[in-house]
C-alpha positions as CSV (number, residue, x, y, z in Angstrom):
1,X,-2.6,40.8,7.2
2,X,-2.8,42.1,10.4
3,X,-3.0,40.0,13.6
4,X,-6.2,40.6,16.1
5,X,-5.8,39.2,19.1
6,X,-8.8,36.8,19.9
7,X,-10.0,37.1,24.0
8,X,-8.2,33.8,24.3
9,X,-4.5,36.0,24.0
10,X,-5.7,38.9,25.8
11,X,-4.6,38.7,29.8
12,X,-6.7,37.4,31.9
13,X,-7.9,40.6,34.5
14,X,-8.7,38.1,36.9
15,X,-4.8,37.1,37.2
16,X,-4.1,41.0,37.9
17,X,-6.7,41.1,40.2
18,X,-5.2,38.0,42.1
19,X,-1.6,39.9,42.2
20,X,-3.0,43.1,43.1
21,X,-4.6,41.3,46.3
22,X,-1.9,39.2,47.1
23,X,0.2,42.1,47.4
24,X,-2.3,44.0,49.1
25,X,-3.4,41.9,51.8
26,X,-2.0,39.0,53.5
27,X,-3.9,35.7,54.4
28,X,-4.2,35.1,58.3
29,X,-2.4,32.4,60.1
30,X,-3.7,29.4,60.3
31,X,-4.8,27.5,64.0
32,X,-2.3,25.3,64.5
33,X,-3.8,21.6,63.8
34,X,-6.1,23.0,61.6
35,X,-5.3,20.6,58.9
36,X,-5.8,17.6,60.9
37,X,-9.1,19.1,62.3
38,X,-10.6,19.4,58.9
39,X,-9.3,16.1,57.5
40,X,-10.9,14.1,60.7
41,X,-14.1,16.1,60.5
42,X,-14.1,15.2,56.8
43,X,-13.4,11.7,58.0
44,X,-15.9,11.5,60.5
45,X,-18.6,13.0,58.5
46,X,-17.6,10.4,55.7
47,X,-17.9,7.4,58.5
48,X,-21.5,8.5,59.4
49,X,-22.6,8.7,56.0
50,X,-21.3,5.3,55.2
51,X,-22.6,4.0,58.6
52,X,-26.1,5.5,57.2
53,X,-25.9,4.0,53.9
54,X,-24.8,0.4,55.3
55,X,-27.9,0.5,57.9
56,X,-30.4,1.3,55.0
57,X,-29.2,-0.7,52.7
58,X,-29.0,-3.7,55.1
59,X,-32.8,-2.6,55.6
60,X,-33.5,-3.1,51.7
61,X,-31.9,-6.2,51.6
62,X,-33.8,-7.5,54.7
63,X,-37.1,-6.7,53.3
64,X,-36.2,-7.6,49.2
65,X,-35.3,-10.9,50.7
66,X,-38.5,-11.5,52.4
67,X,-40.5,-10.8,49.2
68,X,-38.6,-13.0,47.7
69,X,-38.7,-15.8,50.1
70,X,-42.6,-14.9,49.7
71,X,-43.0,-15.3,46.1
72,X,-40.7,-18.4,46.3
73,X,-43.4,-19.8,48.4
74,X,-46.4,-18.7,46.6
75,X,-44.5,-19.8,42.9
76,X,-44.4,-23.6,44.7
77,X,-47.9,-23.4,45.6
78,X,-49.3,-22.1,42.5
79,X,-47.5,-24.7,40.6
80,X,-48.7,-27.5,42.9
81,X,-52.0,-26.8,42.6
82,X,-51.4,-26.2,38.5
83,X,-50.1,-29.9,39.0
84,X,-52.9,-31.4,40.8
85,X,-55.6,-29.6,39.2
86,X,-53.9,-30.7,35.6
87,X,-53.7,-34.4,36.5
88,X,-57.4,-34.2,38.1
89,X,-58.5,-33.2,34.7
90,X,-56.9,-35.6,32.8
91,X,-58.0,-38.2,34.6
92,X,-61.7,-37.3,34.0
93,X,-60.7,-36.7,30.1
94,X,-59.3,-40.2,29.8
95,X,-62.0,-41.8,32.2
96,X,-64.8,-40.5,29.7
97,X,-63.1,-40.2,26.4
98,X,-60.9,-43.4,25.9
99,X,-64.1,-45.9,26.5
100,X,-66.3,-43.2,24.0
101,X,-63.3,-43.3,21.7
102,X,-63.0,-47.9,21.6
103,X,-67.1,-47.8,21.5
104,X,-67.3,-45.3,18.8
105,X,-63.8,-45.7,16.7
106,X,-62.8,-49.2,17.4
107,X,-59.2,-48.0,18.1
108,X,-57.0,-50.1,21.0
109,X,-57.0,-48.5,24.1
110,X,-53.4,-49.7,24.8
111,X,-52.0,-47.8,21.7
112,X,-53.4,-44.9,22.1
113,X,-52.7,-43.8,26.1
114,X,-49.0,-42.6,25.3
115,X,-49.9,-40.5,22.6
116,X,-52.9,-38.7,24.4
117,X,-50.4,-38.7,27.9
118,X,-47.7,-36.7,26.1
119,X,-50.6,-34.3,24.9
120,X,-51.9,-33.9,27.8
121,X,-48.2,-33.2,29.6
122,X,-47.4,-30.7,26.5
123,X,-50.6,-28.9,26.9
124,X,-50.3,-28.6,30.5
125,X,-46.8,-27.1,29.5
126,X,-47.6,-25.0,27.3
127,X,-50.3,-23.2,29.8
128,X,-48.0,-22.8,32.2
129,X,-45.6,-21.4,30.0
130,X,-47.5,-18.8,28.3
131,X,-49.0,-17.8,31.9
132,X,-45.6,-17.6,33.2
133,X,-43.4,-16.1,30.4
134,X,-46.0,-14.8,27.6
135,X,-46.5,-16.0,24.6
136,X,-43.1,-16.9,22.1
137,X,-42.2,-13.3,20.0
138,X,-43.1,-15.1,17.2
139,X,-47.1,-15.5,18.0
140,X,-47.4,-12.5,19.8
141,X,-50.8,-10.9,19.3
């Protein structure tokens, strides 16, 4: 069985090409410094850059924290006035239903405010909860 070579053992042209010019010509001198030239200009481009960045970012942060400071702000508000507006109604409920509710049932009004205040806090929860986070995965629509 004979052997073919495959392009990978072949020579590469490019390497003869490379000796062929290196013998050929010769690279010009460098400047003298210009290492050191080229390393701060790198440098000094990289400081700029970073000066750049720093300057927006500090921008970003600026305004993120005002929009957050904002909502903060608004969240307290909205959740006062959920407060109030949840107490006001309870309130009226138990000012109309509890005297319907002895008149009508005969039940004892001193058993049952407990019962109808932690239903009325849960329920008030619960609105706030599913306007705030959604509804639970389990009774998603």
């Amino acid at each position: 069985m004979m052997n073919t070579p495959t392009p990978f053992d072949l020579p590469d042209p490019g390497d003869a090409l490379d000796r062929a010019l290196c013998v050929a010509l010769h690279a010009p001198a460098l400047p003298a410094g210009f290492d050191a030239r080229l390393h701060a200009a790198f440098a000094a481009e990289a400081a700029g850059d970073l000066a750049r960045l720093r300057s927006r970012l500090e921008e970003e942060h600026t305004r993120e924290l005002a929009a957050l400071r904002s909502g903060y702000v608004r969240l307290r508000r909205d959740t006062l006035a959920m407060v109030l507006a949840v107490a006001f109604t309870a309130g009226v409920v138990v000012t109309w239903a509890l005297p319907w509710l002895h008149e009508q049932q005969g039940i004892d009004l001193s058993l049952l405010y407990p019962p109808l205040a932690v239903a009325i806090g849960m329920a008030a929860g619960a609105i706030v909860w599913v306007q705030r986070f959604g509804w639970p995965r389990w009774r998603r629509f």
